[in-house]
C-alpha positions in Angstrom: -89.7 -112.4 179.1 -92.5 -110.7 181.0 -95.1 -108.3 179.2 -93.6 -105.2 181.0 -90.0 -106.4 180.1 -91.0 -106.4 176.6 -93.0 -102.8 176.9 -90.0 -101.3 178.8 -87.1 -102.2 176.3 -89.7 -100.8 173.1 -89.7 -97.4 175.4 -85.9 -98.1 176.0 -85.7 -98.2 171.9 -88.1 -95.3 171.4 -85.9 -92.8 173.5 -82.9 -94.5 171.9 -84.3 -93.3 168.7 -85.6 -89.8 169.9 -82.2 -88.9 171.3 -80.5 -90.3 167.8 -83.2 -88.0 165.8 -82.2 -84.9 168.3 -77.9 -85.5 167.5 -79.1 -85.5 163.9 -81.2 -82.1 163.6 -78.3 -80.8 165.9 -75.7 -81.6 163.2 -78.1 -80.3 160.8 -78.1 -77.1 162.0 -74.9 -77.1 163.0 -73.7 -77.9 159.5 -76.4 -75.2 157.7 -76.1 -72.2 160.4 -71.9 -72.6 159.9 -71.7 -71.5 156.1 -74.2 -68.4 157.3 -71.9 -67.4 160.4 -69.1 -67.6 157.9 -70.8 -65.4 155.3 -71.5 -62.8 158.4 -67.2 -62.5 159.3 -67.1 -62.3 155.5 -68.9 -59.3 155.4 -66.2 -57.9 157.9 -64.1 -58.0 155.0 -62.7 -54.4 154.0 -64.8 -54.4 150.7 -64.3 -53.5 147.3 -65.7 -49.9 146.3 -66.6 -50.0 143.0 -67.2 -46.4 141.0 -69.4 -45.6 138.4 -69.3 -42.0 136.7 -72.2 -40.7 135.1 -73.1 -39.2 131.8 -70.4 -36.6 130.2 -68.1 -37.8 132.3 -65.6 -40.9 132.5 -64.0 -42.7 135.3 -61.0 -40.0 135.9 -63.8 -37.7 137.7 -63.0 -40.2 140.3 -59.5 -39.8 140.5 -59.6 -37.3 143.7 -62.0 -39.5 145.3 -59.8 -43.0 144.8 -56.4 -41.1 145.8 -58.6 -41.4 149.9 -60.2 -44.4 149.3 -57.1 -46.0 148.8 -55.0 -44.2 151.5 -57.2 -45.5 153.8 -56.5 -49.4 152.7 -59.6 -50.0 150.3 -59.1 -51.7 146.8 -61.1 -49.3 144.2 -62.2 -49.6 141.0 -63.9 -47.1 138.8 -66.0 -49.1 136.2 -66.4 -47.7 132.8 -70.2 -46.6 132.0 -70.6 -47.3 128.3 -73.5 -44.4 128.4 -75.9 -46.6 125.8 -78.8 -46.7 127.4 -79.7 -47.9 131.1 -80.2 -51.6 130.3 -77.1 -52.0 128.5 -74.9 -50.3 130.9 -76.4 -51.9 133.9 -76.0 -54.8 132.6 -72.6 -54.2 131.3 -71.5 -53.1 134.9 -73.7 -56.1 136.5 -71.3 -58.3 134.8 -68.2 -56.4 136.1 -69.5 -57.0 140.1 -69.6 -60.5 139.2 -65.6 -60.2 138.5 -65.6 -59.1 141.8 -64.9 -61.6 145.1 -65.8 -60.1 148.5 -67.9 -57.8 149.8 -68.6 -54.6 147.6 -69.7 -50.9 148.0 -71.4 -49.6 144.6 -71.1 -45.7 144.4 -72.7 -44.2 141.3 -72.5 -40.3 140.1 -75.5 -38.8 138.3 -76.9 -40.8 135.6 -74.6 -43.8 137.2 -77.0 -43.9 140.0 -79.9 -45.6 138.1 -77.1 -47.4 136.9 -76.2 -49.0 139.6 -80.2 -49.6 141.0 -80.4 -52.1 138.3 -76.9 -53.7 138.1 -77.0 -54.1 141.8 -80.2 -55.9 141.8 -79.7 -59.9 142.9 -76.3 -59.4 144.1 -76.3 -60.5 147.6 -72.4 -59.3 148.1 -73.2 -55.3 147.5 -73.2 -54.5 151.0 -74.1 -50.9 150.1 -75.1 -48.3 147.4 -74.3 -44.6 147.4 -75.4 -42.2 145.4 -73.3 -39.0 144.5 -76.0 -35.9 143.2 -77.8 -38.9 141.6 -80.6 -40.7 140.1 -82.4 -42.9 142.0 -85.4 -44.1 140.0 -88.1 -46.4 140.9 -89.6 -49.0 138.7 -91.5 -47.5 136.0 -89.2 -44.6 136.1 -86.4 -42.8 134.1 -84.2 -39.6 134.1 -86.9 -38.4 132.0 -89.7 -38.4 133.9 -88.0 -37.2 137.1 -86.5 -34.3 135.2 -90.2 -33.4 134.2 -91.4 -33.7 137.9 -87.7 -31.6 138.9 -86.9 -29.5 136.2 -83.0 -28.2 135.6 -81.1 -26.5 133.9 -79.6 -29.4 131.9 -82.9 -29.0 129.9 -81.2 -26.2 127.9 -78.1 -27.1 128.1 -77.6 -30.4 125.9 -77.4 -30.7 122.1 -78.5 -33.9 120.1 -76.1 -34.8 117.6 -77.0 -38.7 115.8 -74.7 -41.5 115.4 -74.4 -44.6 113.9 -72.6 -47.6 114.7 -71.4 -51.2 113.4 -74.2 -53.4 112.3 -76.8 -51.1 111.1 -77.1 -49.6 115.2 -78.0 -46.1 115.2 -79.5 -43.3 117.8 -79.1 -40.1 119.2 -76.2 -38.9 121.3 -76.6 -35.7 124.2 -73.8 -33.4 124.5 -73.3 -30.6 126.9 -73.1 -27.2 125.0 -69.7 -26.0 125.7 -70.5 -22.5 127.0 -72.9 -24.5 129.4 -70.6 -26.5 131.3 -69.2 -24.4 133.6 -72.5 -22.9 134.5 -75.0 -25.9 134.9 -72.6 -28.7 135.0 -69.6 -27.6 137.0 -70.1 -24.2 138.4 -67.8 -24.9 141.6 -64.8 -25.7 139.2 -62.5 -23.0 137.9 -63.3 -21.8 134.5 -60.3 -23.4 132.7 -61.1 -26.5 134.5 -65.0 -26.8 133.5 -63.3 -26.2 129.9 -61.6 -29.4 129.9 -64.3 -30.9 130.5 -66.3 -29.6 128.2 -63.6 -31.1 125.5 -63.2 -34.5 126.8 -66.9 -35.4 127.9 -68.2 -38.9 126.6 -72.0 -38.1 125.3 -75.2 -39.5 126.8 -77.3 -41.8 124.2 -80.8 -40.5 124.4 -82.0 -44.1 125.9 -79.7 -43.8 129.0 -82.5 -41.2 129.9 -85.3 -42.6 128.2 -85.4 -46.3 129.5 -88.0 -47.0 132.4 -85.9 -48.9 135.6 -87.6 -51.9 135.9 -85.8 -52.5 139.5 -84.7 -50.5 142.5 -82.7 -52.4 144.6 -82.1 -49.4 146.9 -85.1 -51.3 148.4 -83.2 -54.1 149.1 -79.5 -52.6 150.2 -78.7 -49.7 152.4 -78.5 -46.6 150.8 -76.4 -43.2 151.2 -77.0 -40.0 149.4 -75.2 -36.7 148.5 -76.8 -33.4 147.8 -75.5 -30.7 146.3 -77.6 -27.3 146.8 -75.9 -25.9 144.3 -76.6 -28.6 141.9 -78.1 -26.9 138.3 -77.5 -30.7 136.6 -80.1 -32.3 139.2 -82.7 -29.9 140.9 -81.3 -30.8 144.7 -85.2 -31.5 145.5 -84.8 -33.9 143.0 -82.0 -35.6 145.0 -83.6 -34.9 148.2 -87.0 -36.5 146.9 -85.2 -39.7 146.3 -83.1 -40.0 149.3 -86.4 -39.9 151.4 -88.0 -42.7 149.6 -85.5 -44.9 150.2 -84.9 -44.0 153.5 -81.0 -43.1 152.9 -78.6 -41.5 154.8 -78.3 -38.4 153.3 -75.8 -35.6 153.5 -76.0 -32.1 152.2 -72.9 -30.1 151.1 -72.7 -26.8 149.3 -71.3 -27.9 145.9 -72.6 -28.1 142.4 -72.9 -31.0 140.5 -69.4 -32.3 140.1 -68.8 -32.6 143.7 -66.7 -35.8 143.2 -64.4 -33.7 141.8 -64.8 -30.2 143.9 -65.2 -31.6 147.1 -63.7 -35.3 147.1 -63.2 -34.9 150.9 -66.4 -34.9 151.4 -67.6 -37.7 148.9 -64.7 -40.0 150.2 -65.7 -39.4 153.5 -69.5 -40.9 152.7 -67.8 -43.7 150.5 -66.3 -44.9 153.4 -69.1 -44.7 155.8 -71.1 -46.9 153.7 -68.5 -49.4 153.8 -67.5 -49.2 157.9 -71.4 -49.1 159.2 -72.7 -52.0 161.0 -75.4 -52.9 162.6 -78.1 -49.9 163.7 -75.2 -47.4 161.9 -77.1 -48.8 158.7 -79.9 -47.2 157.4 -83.2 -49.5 157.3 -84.8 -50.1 154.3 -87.2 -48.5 152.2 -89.9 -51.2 151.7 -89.5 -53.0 154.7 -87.8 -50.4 157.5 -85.8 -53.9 158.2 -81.7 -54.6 158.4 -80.7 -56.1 155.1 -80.6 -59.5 154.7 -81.1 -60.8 158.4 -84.0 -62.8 158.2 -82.7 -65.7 156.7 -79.9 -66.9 159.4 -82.9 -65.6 161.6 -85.4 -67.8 160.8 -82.8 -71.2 160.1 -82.0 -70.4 163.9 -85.4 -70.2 164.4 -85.5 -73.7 162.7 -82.7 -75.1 164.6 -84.6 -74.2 167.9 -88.2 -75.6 167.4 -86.9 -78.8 165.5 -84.6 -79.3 169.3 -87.3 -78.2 171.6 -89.8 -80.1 169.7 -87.1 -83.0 170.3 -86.2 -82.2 174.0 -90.3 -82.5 174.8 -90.5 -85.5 173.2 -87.9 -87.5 174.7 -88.9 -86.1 178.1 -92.6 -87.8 177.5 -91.1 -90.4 176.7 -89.1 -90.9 179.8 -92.0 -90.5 181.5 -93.5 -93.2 180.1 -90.9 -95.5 181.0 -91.2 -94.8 185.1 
């Protein structure tokens, strides 16, 4: 066997090999980009809208909003808040998305916004948080230290009142004054209404307002907002303030602060346009200005392509090689 014999069948080989190595990265990709494409028509899935009521409150203030949610085919649950303090509860309601399969929409009302900023956190299927007249704190703050930078009228309208509990646990519970309800907390109801509230509202510990967030994941997932400008619980510029920051969609309706309740219409209606939007409909997020959660199938196709052009060059140098 000649010299160039032996030379041409090692080139022979060599592209042999190259091609072999292309197949392979080809399957590669094939077999990682699949599970992603998968997850994307997943997220098509009509998702679960999960409610969280805020402080004074429980999860029958929802009741007007799940009667449309669920006309319109969604599966809804409203999530008890315990109302101990914000690490407790978010974690308490962290562990009730995990329950969850499919996609999810997390909707929080007042205090159960900052709620749902931490529970949320790490949970790649909440497709979307809204926040109904709510708190949207940042990391390093709390209800407290917004309420001094947007005072209210709740300032004057709470009562502390201590508890105790099993085990030695004690603390401070808020109440609403009674005679206060109706004109800082639900103005826009009828009198006799705001009164029932006033008799079955679930009290506030003092650390729901008290504990710093220590993450926001409105910077990570899509956000939509509701203001009521006739809010007295949460100054509206309050609400507004936070909406901007985090760069959510925001709607403005005249209501005061119960609006889940006065106006479920309009609440439902924003509920389900967190869930339906796709695509540019979504707003872009507040530390990046980016679409949620697209760099990551964007960059393994970005893989897939330089590992097969990288390939494709290769083998076509080596074919030169060989003529």
């Amino acid at each position: 066997m000649t010299e160039s014999v032996v030379h041409g069948s090692r080139r022979r080989i060599r592209c042999t090999r190259v091609a072999a190595a292309g197949i392979a990265a080809a399957a590669l990709c094939a077999v990682t980009v699949a599970p992603a494409i998968a997850d994307g028509d997943a997220s098509a899935e009509k998702p679960t809208i999960v409610l969280v009521h805020g402080a004074f409150a429980d999860g029958s203030s929802w009741n007007g909003v799940i009667e449309r949610l669920e006309h319109q085919g969604y599966k809804v649950m409203a999530a008890g808040n315990p109302l101990r303090g914000l690490y407790s509860d978010s974690a308490y309601i962290a562990s009730v998305l995990k329950s969850i399969r499919g996609p999810i929409v997390l909707a929080g009302h007042s205090y159960g916004g900052a709620v749902i900023s931490t529970a949320a956190a790490g949970n790649a299927r909440v497709k979307s948080l809204v926040y109904i007249s709510a708190l949207m704190p940042d990391v390093g703050e709390s209800g407290m230290s917004l309420a001094t930078r947007f005072p209210s009228a709740l300032g004057t309208a709470t009562q502390a009142v201590p508890y105790q509990a099993g085990g030695g646990v004690s603390g401070t519970d808020l109440y609403l004054k009674r005679d206060k309800v109706h004109p800082v907390f639900a103005a826009c109801l009828p009198m006799s209404q705001a009164n029932l509230l006033a008799d079955t509202q679930r009290p506030a510990a003092t650390t729901a307002f008290s504990e710093t967030a220590k993450v926001a994941a409105w910077k990570t997932i899509p956000s939509w907002a509701l203001v009521g400008r006739q809010d007295m619980t949460i100054n509206p510029d309050q609400e507004r303030f936070e909406a901007k920051r985090a760069h959510s969609h925001t709607v403005e309706i005249n209501s005061c602060h119960v609006s889940l309740i006065a106006q479920p219409d309009a609440v439902a209606a924003l509920i389900l346009q967190a869930a339906t939007a796709s695509g540019s409909d979504r707003p872009a997020l507040a530390n990046t200005g980016s679409a949620r959660r697209t760099a990551g199938v964007t960059g393994l196709a970005g893989a897939c392509m330089v590992t097969g052009s990288a390939v494709v060059l290769l083998g076509r140098r080596l074919r030169r090689r060989t003529h």
